[in-house]
N, C-alpha and C positions, 0 to 999 in steps of 0.2 A: 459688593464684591468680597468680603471678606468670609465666605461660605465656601467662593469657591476655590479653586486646585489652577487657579490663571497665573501667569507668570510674566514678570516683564524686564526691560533694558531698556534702562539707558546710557547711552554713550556720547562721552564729551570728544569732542575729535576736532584739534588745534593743527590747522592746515597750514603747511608753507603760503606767506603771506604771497607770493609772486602767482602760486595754483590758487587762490582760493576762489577769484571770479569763476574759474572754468570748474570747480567740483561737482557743485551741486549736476551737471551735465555729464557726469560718470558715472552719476545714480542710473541714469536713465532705463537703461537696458534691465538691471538688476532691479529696479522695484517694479517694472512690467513683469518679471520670472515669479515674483511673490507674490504679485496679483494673482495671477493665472494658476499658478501651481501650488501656491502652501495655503490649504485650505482651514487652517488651524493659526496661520497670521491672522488675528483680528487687528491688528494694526501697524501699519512701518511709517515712519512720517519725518521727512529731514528736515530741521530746522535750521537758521543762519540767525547767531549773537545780531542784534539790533548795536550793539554798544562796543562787538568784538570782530569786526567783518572778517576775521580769520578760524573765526569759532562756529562749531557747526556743533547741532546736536541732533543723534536721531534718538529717536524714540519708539518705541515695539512693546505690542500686548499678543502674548500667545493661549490660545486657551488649555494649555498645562507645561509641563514638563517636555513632552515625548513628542510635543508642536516643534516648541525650540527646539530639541536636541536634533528632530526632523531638521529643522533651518540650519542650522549652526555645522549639522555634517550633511550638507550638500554640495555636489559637485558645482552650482554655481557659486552659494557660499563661497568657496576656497578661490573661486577663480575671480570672483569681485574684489576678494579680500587682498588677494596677492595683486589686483590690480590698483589698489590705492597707493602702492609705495612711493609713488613719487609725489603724492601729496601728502602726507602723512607726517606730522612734526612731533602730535604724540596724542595717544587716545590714553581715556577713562573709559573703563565700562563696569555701569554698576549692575548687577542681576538683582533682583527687587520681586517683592510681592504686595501686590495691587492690597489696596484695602478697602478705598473708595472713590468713589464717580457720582458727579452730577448729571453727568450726559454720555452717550454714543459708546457706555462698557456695563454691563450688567454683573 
């Protein structure tokens, strides 16, 4: 990985303890839209703290810049985004560049 021009996030996203059973179930709709539509997502994956049942982390590999900026200014973007506020207690988002991979990222 470290050749290429890929780009990734992650984001820590610390959920109102009362929403956090029903979160991951708001993903739904929106990681079917980035299935289907963002060709340049090679990765979106939600994860749930083993040790924080309020912590959730996704995680995203794009294959450049102009992928994400694709994602990030899309009209479902904005409208998933503005749909989490009621779970929402407080995000991290780091932007990061990939270096290495054992598996499933070249």
């Amino acid at each position: 990985m470290s050749k290429s021009n890929k780009v990734s996030v992650v984001a820590k996203l610390t959920i109102k303890a009362d929403k956090a059973d029903e979160f991951p179930s708001a993903w739904d709709d929106f990681l079917a839209h980035v299935d289907a539509n963002e060709p340049g997502t090679e990765h979106y994956m939600l994860h749930r703290s083993s040790t924080e049942p309020n912590v959730f982390y996704a995680t995203e590999i794009y294959e450049n810049q102009a992928a994400l900026d694709a994602h990030m200014g899309s009209d479902a973007f904005a409208a998933f985004g503005g749909s989490l506020g009621d779970f929402i207690e407080s995000a991290d988002l780091q932007f990061l560049a990939p270096v290495k991979a054992a598996k499933g990222q070249a």
